[in-house]
C-alpha positions in Angstrom: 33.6 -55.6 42.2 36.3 -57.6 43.9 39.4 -56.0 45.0 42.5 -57.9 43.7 45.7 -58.4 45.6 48.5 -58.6 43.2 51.1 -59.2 46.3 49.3 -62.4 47.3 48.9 -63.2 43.2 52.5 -62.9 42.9 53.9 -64.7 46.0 51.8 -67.7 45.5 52.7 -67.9 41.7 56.4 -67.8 43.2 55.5 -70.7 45.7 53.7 -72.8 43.1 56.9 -72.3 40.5 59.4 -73.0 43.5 57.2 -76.3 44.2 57.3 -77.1 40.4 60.8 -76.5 40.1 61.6 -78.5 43.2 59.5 -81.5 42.3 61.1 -81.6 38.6 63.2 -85.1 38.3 65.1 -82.8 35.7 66.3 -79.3 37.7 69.0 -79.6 40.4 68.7 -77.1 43.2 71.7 -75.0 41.7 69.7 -74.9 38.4 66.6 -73.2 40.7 69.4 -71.2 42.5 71.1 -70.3 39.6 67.8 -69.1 38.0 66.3 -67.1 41.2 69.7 -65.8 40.9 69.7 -64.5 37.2 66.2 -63.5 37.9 67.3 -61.0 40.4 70.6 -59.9 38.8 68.4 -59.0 35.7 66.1 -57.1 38.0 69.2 -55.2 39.3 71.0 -54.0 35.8 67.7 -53.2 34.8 66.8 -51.0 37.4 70.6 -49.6 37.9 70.3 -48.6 34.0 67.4 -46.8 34.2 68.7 -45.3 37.5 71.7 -43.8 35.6 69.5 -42.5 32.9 67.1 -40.8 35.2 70.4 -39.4 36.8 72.0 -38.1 33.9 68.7 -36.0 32.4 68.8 -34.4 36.0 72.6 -33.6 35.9 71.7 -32.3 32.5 68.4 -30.6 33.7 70.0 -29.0 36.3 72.9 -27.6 34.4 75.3 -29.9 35.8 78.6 -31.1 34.3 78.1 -34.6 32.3 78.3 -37.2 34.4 80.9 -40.6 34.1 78.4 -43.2 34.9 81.1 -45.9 35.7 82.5 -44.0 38.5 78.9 -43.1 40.0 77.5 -46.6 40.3 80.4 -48.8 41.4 78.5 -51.3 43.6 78.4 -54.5 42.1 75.3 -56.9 43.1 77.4 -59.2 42.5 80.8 -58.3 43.2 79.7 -56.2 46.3 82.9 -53.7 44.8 
């Protein structure tokens, strides 16, 4: 049985896409930026939504007061506020 490295599956799918994207006559590098971009953002709102959820079944778990989820995640990606 062969072991199989999903890291080094991943980053050369990434590298091959990059090189597709790049050598498309069509996309303009701030179409590739803008999509690496969104990529990650989605990444991030996904992750910081979960985040909060996991966060507010320990408050409740805990017997903590309910917590205002606005006021503790106020770091922006994006925004950096």
């Amino acid at each position: 049985m062969t072991d199989f490295d999903y890291k080094k599956y991943s980053l050369e799918n990434l590298e091959n896409w990059l090189h597709d994207a790049l050598s498309s006559a069509e996309a303009s590098p701030h179409e590739i930026y803008s999509t690496i971009r969104k990529v990650v953002q989605d990444e991030y709102n996904y992750h910081k939504e979960q985040s909060q959820k996991c966060f507010g079944l320990l408050e409740l778990m805990t017997g903590h007061r309910s917590v205002d989820f606005s006021a503790a995640f106020v770091c922006d990606i994006v925004t950096g506020k």
